[in-house]
Biopython code that builds the backbone (N, CA, C, O; Angstrom):
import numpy as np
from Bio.PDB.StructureBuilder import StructureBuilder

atoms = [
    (1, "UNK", "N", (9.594, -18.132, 36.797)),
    (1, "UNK", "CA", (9.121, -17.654, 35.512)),
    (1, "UNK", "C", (8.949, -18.836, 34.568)),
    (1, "UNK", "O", (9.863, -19.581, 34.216)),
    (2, "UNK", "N", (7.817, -18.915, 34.241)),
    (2, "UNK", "CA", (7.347, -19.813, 33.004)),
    (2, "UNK", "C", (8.382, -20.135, 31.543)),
    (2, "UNK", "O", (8.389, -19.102, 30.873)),
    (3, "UNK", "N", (9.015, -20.955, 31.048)),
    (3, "UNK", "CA", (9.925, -21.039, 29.899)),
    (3, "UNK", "C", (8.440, -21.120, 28.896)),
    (3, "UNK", "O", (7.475, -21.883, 28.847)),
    (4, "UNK", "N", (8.901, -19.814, 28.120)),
    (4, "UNK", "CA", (8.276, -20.332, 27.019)),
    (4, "UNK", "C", (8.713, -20.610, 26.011)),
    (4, "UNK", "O", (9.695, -19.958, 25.654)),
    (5, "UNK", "N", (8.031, -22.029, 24.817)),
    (5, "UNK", "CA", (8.706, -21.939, 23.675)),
    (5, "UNK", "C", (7.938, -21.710, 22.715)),
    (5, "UNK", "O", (6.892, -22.346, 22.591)),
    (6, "UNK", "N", (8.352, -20.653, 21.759)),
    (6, "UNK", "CA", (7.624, -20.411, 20.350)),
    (6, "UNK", "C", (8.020, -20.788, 19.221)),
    (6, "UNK", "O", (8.982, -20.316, 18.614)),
    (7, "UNK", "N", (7.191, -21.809, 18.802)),
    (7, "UNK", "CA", (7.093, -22.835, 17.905)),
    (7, "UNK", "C", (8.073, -22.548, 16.552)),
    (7, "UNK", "O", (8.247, -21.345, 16.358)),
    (8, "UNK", "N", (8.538, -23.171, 15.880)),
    (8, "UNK", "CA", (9.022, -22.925, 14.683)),
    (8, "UNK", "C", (8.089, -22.289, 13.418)),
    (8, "UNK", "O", (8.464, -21.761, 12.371)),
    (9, "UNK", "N", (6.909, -22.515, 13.860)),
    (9, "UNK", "CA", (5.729, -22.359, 12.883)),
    (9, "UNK", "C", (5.483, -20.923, 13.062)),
    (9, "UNK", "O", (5.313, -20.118, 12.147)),
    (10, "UNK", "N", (5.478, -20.610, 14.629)),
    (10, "UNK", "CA", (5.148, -19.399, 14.891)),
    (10, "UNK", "C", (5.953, -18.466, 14.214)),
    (10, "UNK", "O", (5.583, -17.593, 13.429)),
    (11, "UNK", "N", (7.344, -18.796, 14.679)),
    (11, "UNK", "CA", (8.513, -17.999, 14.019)),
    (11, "UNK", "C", (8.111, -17.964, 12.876)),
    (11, "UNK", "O", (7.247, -17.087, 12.877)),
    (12, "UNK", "N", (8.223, -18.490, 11.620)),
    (12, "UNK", "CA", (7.550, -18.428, 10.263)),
    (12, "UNK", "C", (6.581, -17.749, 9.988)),
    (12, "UNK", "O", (6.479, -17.290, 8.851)),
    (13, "UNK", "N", (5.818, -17.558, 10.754)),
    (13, "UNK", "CA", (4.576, -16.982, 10.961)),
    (13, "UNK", "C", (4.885, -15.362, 11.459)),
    (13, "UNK", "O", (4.671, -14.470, 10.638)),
    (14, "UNK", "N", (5.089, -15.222, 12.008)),
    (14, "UNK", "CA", (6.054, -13.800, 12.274)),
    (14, "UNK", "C", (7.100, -12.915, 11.518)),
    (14, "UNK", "O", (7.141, -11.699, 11.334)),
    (15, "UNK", "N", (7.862, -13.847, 11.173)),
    (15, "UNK", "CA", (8.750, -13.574, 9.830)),
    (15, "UNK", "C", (7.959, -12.978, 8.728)),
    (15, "UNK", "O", (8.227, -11.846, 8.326)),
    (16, "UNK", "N", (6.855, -13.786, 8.145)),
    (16, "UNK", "CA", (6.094, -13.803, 7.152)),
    (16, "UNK", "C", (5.126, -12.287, 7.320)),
    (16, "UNK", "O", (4.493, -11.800, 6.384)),
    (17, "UNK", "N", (5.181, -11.745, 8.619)),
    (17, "UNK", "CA", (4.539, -10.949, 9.004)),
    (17, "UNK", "C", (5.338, -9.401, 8.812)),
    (17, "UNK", "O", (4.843, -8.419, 8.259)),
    (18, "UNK", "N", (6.578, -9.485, 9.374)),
    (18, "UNK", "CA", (7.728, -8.662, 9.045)),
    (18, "UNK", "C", (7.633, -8.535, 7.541)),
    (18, "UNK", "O", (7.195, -7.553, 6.941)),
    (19, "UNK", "N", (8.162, -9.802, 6.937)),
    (19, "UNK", "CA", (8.159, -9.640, 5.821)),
    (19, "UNK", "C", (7.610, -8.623, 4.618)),
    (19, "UNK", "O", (8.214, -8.044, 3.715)),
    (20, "UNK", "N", (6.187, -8.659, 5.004)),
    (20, "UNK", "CA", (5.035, -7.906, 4.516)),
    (20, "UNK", "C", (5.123, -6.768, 4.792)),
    (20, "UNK", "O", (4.888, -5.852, 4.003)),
    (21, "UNK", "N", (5.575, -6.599, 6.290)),
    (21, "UNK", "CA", (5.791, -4.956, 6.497)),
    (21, "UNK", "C", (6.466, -4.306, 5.774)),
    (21, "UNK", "O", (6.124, -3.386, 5.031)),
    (22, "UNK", "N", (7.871, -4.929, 6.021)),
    (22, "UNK", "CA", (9.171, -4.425, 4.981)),
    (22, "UNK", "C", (8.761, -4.050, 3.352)),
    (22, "UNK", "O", (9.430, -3.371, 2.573)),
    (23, "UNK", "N", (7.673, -4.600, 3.144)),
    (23, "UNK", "CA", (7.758, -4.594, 1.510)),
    (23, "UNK", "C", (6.260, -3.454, 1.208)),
    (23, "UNK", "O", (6.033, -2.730, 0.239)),
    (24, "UNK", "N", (5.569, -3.652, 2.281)),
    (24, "UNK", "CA", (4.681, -2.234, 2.376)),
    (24, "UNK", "C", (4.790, -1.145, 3.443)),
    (24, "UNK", "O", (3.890, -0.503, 3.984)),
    (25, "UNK", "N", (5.815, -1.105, 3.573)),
    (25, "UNK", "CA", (6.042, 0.227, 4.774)),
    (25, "UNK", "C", (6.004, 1.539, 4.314)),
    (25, "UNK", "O", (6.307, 1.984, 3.207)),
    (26, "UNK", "N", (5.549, 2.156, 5.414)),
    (26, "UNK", "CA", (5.780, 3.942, 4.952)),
    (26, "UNK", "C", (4.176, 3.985, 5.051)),
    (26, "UNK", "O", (3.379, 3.106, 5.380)),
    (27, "UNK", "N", (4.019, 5.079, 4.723)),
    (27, "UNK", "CA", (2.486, 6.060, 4.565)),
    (27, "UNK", "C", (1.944, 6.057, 3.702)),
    (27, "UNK", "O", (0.743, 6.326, 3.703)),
    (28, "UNK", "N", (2.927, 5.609, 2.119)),
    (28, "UNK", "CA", (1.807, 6.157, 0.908)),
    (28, "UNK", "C", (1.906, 4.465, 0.480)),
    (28, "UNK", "O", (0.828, 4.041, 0.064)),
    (29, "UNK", "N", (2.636, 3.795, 0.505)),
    (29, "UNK", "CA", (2.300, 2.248, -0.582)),
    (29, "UNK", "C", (1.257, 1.684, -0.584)),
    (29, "UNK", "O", (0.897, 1.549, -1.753)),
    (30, "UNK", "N", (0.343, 1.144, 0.309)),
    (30, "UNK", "CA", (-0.844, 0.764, 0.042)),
    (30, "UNK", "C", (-1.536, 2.063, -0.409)),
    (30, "UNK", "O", (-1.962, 2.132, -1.562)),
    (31, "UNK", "N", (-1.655, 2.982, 0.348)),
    (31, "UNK", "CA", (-2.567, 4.466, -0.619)),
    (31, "UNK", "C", (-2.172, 3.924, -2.143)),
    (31, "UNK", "O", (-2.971, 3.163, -2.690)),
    (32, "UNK", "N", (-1.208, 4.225, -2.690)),
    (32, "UNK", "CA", (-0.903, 4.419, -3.954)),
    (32, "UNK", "C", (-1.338, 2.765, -4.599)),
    (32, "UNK", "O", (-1.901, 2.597, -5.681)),
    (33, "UNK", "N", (-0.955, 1.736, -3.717)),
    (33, "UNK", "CA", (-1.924, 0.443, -4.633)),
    (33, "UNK", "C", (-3.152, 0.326, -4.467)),
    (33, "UNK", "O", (-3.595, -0.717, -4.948)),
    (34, "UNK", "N", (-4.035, 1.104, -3.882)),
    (34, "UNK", "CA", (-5.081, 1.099, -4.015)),
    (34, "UNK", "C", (-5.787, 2.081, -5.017)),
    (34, "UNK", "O", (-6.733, 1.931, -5.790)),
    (35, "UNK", "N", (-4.966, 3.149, -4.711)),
    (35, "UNK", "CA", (-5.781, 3.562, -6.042)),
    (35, "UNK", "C", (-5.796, 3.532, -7.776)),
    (35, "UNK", "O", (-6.477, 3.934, -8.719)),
    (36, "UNK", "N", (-4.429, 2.689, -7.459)),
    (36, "UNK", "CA", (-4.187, 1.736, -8.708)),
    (36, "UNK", "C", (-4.904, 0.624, -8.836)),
    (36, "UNK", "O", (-4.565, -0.247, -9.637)),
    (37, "UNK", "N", (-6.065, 0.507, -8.008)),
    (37, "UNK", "CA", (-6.798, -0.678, -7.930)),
    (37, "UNK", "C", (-8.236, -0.134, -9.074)),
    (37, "UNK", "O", (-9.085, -0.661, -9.793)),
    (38, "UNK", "N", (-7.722, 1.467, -8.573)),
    (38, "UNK", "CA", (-9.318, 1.496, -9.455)),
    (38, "UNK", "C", (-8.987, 1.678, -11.378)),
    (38, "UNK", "O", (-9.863, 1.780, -12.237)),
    (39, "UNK", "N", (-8.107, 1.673, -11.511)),
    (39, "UNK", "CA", (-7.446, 1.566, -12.779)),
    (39, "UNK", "C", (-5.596, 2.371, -12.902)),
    (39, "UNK", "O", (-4.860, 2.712, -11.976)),
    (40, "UNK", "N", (-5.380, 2.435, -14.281)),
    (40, "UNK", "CA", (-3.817, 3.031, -14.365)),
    (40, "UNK", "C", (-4.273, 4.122, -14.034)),
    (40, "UNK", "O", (-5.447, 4.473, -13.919)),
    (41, "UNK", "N", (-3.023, 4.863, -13.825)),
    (41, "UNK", "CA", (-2.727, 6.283, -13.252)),
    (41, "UNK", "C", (-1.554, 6.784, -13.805)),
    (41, "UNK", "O", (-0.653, 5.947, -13.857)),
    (42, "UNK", "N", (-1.319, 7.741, -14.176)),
    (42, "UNK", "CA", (-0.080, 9.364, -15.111)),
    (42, "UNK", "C", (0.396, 9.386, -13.447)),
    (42, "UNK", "O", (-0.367, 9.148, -12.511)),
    (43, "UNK", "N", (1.798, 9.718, -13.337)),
    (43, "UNK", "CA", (2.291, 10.021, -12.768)),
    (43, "UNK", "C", (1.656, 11.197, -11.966)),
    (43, "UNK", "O", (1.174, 11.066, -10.841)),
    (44, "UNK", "N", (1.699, 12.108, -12.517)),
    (44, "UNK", "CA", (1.221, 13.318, -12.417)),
    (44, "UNK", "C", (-0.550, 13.201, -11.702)),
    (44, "UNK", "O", (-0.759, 13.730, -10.611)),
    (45, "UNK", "N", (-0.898, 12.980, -11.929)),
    (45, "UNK", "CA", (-1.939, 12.299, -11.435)),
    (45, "UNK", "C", (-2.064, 11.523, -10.109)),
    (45, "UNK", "O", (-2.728, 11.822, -9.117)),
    (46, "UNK", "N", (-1.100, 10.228, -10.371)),
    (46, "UNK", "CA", (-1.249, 10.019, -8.615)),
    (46, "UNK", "C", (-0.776, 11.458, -7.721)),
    (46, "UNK", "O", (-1.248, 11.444, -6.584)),
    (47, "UNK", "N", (-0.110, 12.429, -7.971)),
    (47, "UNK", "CA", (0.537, 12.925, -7.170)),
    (47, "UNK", "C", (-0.392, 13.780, -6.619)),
    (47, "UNK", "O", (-0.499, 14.007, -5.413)),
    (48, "UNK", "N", (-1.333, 14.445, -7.848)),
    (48, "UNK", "CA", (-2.810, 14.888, -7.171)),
    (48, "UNK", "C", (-3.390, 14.066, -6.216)),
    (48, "UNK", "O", (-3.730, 14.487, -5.110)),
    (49, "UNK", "N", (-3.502, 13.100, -6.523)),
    (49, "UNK", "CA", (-4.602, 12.391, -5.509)),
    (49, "UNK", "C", (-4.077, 12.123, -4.433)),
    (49, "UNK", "O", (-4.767, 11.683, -3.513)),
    (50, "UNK", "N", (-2.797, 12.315, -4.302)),
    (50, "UNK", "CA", (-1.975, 11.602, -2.673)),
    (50, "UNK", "C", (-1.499, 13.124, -2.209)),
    (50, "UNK", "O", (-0.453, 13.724, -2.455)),
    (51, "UNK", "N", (-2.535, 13.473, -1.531)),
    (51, "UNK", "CA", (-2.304, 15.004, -1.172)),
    (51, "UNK", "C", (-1.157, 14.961, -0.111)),
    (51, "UNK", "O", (-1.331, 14.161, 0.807)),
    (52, "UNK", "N", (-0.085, 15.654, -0.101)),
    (52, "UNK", "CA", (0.969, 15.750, 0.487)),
    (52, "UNK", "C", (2.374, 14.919, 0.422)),
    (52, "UNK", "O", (3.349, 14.892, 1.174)),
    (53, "UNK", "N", (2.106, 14.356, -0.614)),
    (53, "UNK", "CA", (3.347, 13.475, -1.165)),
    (53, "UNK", "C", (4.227, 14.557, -1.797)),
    (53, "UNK", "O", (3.873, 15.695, -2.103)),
    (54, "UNK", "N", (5.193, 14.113, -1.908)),
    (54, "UNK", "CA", (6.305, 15.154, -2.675)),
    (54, "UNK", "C", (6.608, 14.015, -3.758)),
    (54, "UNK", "O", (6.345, 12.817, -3.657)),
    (55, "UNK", "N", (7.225, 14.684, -4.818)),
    (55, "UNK", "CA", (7.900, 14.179, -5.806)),
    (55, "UNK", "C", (8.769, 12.991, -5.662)),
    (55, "UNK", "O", (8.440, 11.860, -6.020)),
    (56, "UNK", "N", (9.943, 13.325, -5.095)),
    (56, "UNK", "CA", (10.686, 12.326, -4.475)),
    (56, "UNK", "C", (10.454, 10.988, -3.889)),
    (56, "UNK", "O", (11.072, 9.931, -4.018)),
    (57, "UNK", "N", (9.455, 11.294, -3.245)),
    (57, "UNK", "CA", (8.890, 10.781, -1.932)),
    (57, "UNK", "C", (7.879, 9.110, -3.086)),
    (57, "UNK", "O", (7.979, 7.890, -2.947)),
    (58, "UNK", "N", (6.846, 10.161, -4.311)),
    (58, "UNK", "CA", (6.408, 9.510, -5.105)),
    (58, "UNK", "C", (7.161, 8.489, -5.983)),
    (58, "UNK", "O", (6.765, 7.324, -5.992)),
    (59, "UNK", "N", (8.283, 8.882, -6.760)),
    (59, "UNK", "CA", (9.310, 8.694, -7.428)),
    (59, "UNK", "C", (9.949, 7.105, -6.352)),
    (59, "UNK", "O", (10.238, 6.070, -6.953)),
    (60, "UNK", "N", (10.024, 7.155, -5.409)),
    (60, "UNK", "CA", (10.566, 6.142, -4.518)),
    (60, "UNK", "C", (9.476, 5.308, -4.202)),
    (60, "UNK", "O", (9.554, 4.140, -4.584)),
    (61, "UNK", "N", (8.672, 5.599, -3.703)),
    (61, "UNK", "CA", (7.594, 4.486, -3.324)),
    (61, "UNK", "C", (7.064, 3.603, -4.231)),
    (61, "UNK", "O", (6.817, 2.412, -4.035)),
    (62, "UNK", "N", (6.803, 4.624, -5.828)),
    (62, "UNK", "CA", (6.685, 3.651, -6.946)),
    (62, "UNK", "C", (7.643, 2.815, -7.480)),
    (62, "UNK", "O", (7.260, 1.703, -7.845)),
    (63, "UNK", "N", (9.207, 3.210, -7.650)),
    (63, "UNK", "CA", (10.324, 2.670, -7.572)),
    (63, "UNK", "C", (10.110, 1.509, -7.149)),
    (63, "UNK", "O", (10.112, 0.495, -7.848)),
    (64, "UNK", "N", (9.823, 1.593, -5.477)),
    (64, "UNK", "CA", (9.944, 0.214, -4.671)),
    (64, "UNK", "C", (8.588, -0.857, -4.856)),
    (64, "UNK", "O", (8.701, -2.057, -4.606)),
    (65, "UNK", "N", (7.465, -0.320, -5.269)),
    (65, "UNK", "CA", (6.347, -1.147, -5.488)),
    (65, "UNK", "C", (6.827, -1.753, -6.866)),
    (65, "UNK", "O", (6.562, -2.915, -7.174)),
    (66, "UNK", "N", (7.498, -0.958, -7.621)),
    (66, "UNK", "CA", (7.719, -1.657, -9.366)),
    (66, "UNK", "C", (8.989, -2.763, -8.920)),
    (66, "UNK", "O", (8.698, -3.895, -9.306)),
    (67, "UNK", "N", (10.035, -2.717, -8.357)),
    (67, "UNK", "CA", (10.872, -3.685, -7.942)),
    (67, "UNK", "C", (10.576, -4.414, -7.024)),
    (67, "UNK", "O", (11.557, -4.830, -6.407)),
    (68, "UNK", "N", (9.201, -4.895, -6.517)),
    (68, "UNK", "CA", (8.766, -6.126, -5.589)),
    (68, "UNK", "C", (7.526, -6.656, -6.501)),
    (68, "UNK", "O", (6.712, -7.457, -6.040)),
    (69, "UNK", "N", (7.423, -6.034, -8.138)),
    (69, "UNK", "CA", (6.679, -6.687, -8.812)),
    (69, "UNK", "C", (5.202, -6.434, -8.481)),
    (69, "UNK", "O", (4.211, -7.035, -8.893)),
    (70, "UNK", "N", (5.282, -5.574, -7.779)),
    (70, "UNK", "CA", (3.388, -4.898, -7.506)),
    (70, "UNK", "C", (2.677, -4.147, -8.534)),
    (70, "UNK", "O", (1.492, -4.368, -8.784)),
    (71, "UNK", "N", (3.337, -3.312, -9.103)),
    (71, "UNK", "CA", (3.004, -2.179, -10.224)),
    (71, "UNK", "C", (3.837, -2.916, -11.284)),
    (71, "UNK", "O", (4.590, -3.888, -11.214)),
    (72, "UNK", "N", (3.393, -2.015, -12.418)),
    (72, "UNK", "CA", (3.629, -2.384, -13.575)),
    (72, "UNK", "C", (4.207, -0.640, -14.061)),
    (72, "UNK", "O", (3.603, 0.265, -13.485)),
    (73, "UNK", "N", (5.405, -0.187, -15.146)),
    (73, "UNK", "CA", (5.635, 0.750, -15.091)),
    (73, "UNK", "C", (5.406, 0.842, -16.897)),
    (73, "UNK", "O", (6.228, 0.379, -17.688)),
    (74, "UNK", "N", (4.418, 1.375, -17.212)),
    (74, "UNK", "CA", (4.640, 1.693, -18.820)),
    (74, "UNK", "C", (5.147, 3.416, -19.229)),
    (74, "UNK", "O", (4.675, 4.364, -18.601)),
    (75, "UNK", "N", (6.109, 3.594, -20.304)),
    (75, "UNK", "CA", (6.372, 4.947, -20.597)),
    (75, "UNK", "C", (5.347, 4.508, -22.329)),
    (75, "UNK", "O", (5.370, 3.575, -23.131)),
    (76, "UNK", "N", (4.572, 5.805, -22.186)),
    (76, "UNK", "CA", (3.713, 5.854, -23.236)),
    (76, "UNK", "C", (4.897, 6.847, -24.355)),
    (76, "UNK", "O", (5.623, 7.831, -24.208)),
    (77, "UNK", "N", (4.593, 6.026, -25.322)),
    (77, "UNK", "CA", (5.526, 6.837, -27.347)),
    (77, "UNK", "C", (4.536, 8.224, -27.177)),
    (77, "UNK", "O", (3.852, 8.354, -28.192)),
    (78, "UNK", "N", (4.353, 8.985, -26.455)),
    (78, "UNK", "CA", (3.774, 10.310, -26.537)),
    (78, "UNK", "C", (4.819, 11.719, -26.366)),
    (78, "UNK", "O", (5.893, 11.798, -25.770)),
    (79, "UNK", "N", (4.078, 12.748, -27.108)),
    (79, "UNK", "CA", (4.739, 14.099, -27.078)),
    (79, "UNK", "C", (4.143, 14.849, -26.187)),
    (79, "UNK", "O", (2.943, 14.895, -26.454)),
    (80, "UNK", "N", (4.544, 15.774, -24.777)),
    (80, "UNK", "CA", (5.552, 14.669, -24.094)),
    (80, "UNK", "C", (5.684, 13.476, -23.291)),
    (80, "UNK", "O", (5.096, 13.390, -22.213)),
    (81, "UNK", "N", (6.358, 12.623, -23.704)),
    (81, "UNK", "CA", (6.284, 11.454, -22.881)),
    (81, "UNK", "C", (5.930, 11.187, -21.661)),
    (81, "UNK", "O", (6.532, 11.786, -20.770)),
    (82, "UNK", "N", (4.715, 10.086, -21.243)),
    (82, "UNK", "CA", (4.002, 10.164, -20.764)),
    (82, "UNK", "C", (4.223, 8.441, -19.566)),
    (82, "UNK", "O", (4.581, 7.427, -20.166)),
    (83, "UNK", "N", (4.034, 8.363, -18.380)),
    (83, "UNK", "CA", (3.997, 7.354, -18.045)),
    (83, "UNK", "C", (3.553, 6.715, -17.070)),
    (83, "UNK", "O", (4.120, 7.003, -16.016)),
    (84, "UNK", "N", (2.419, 5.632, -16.965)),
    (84, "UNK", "CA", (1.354, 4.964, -17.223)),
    (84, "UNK", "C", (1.345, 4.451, -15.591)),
    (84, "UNK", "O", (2.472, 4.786, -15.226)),
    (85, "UNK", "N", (0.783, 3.923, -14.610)),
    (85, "UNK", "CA", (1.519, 3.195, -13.421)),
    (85, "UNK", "C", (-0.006, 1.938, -13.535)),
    (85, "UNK", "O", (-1.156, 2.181, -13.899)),
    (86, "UNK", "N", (0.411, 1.044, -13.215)),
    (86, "UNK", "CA", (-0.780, -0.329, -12.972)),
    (86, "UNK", "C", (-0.605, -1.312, -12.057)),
    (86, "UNK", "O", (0.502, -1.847, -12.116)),
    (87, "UNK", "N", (-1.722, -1.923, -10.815)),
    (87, "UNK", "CA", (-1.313, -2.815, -10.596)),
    (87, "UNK", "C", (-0.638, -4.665, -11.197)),
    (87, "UNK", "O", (-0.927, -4.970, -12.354)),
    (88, "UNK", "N", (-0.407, -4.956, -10.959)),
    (88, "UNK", "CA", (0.195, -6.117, -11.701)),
    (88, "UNK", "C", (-0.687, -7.174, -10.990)),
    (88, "UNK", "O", (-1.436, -6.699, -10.136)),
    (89, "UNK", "N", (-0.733, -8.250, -11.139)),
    (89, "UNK", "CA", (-1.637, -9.691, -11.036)),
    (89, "UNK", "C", (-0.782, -9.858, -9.543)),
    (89, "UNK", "O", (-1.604, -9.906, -8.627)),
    (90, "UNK", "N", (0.423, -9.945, -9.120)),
    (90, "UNK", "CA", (0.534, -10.090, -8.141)),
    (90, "UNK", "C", (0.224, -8.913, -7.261)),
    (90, "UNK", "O", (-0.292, -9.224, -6.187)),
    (91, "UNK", "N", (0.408, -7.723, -7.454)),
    (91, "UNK", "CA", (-0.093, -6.661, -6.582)),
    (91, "UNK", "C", (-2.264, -6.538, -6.365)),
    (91, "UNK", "O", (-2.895, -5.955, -5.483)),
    (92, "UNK", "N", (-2.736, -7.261, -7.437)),
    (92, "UNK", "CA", (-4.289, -7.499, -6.672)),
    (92, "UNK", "C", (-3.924, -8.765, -5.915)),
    (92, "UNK", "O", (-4.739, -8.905, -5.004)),
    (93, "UNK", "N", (-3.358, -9.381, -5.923)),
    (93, "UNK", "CA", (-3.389, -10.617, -4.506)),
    (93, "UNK", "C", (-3.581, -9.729, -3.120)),
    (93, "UNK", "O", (-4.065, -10.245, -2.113)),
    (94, "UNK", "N", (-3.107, -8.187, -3.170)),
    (94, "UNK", "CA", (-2.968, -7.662, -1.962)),
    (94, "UNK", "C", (-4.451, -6.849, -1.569)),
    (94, "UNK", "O", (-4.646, -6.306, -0.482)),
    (95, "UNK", "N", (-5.473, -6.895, -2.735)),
    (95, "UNK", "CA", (-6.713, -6.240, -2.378)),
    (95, "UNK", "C", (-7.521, -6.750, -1.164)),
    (95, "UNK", "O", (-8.257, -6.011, -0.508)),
    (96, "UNK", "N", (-7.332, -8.086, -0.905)),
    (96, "UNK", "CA", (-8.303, -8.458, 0.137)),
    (96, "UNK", "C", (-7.741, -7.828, 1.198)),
    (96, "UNK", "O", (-8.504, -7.207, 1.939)),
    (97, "UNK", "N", (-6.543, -7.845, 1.448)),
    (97, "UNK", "CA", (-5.900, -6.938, 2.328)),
    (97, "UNK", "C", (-6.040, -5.299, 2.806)),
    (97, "UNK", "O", (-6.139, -4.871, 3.956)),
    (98, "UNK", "N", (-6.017, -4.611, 1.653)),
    (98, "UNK", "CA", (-6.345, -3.429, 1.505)),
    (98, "UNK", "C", (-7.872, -3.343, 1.324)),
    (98, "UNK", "O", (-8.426, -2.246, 1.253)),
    (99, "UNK", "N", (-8.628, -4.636, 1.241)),
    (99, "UNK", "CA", (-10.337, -4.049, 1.723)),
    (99, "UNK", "C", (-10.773, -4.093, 2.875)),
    (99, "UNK", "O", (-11.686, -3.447, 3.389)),
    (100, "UNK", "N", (-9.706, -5.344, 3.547)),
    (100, "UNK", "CA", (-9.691, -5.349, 5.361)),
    (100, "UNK", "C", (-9.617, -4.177, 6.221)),
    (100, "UNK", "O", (-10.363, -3.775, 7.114)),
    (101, "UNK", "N", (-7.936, -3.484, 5.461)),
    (101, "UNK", "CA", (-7.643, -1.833, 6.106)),
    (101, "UNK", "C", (-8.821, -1.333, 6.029)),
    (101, "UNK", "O", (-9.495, -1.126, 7.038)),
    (102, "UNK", "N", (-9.120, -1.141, 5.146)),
    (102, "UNK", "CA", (-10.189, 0.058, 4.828)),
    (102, "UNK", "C", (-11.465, -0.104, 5.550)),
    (102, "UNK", "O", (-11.997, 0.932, 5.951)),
    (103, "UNK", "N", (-12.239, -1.618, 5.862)),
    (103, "UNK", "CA", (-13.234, -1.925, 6.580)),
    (103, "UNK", "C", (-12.615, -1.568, 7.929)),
    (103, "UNK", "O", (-13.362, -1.041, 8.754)),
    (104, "UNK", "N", (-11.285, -1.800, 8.267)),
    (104, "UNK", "CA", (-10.892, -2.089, 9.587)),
    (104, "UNK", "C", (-11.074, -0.542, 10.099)),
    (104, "UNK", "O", (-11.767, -0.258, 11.076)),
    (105, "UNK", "N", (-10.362, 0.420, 9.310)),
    (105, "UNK", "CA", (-10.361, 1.824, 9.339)),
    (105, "UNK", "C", (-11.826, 2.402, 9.345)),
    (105, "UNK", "O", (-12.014, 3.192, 10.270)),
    (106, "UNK", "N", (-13.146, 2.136, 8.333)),
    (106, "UNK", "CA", (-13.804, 2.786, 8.337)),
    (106, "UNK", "C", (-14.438, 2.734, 9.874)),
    (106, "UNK", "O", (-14.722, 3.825, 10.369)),
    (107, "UNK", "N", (-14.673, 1.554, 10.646)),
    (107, "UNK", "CA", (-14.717, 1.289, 12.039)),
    (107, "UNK", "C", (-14.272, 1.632, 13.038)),
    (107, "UNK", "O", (-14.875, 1.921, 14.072)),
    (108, "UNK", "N", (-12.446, 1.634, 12.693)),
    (108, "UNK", "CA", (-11.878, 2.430, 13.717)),
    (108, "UNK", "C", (-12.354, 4.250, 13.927)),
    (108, "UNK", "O", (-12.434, 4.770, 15.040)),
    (109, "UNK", "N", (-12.555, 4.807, 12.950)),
    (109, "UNK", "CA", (-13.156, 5.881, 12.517)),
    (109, "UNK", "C", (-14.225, 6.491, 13.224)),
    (109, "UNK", "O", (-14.154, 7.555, 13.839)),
    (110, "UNK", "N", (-15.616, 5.468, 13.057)),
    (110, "UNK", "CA", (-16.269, 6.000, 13.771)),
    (110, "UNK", "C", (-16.495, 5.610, 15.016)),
    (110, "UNK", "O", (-17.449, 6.110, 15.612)),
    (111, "UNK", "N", (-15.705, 4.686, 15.627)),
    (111, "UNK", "CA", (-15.213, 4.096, 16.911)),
    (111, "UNK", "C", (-15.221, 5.334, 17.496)),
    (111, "UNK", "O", (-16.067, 5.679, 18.320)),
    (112, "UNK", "N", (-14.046, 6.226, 16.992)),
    (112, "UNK", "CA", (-12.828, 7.555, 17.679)),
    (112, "UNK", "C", (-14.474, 8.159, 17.712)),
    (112, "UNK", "O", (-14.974, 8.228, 18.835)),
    (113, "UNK", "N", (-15.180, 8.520, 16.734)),
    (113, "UNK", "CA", (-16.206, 9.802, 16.507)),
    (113, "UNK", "C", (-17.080, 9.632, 17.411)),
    (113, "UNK", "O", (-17.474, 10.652, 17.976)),
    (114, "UNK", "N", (-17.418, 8.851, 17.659)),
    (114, "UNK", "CA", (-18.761, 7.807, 18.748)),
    (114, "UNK", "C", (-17.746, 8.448, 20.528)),
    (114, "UNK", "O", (-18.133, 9.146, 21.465)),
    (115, "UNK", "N", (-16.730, 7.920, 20.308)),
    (115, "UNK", "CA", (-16.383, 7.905, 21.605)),
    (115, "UNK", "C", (-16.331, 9.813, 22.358)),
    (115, "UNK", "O", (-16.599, 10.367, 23.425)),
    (116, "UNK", "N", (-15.933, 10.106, 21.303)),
    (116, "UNK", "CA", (-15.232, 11.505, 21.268)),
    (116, "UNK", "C", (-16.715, 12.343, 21.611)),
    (116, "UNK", "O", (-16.675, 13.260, 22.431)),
    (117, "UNK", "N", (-17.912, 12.009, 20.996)),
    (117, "UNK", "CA", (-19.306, 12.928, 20.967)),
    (117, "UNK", "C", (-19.921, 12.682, 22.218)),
    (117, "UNK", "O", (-20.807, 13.323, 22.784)),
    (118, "UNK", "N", (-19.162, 11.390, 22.655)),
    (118, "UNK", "CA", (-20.185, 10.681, 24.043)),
    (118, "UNK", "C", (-19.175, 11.582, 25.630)),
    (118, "UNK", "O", (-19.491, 11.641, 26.818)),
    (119, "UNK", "N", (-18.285, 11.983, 25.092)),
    (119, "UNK", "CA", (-17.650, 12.692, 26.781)),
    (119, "UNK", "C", (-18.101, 13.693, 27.049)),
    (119, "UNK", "O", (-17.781, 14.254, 28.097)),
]
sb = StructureBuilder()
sb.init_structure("model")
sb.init_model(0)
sb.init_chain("A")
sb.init_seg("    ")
for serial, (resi, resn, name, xyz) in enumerate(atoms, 1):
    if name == "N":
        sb.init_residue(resn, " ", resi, " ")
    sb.init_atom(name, np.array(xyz, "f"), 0.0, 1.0, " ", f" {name:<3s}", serial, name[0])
structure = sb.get_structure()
């Protein structure tokens, strides 16, 4: 059997890869920074648009995007108080990323549809 060795760089490189996962994992975090891409969003509001999210579920994911500095969390001086969600300057660093998914997806997409019409 062949010894292989993987580079220190690689390792770094992998790490850096984990890394990213850990800090966007789950089903809704990129959903929800993207559509904070197209401007702020009411709470209440993302929850419409992320059909099948629960409360909780919302409540946590934004939690964890606002404590890795992705979102921005404003409570608006309104009757009743009202509050605001935005990406932050470091959370668009992640758009080229999330325009990749989405190219990568719209492809994979009709990849499945193409294959699926042709059996």
């Amino acid at each position: 059997m062949e010894n292989r060795h993987i580079s220190e760089e690689c390792k770094r490189h992998f790490k850096a890869i984990r890394d990213t996962q850990e800090i966007l994992s789950g089903k809704w975090k990129m959903l929800i920074m993207a559509m904070l891409g197209t401007g702020k969003k009411r709470y209440l509001e993302l929850q419409r648009l992320l059909e099948g999210i629960g409360p909780k579920m919302l409540s946590k994911e934004l939690q964890d995007l606002e404590i890795n500095g992705l979102i921005s969390r404003t409570v608006m001086q309104t009757k009743p108080v009202t509050v605001e969600y935005a990406l932050t300057d470091y959370g668009r660093s992640l758009k080229p990323i999330m325009d990749d998914m989405a190219t990568w997806g719209k492809s994979h997409r009709d990849r499945v549809i193409k294959d699926l019409t042709n059996q």
